[in-house]
Residue, then its C-alpha position, 0 to 999 in steps of 0.5 A: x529505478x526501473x524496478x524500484x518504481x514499479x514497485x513503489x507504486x505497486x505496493x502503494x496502490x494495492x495497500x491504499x485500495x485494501x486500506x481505502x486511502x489511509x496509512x499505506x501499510x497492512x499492518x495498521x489496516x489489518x488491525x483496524x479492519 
């Protein structure tokens, strides 16, 4: 839990900024941009 909930929001934070609050993954962002 302590690990993981870093973790999670780590992952979900940076995603949502480099996606700009859409699809919390790279991958479609990626391929959008």
């Amino acid at each position: 839990m302590k690990y993981s909930k870093p973790v999670v929001l780590n992952s979900a934070s940076v995603n949502s900024a480099v996606c700009g609050g859409g699809t919390p993954c790279g991958r479609p962002c990626q391929k959008k941009a």
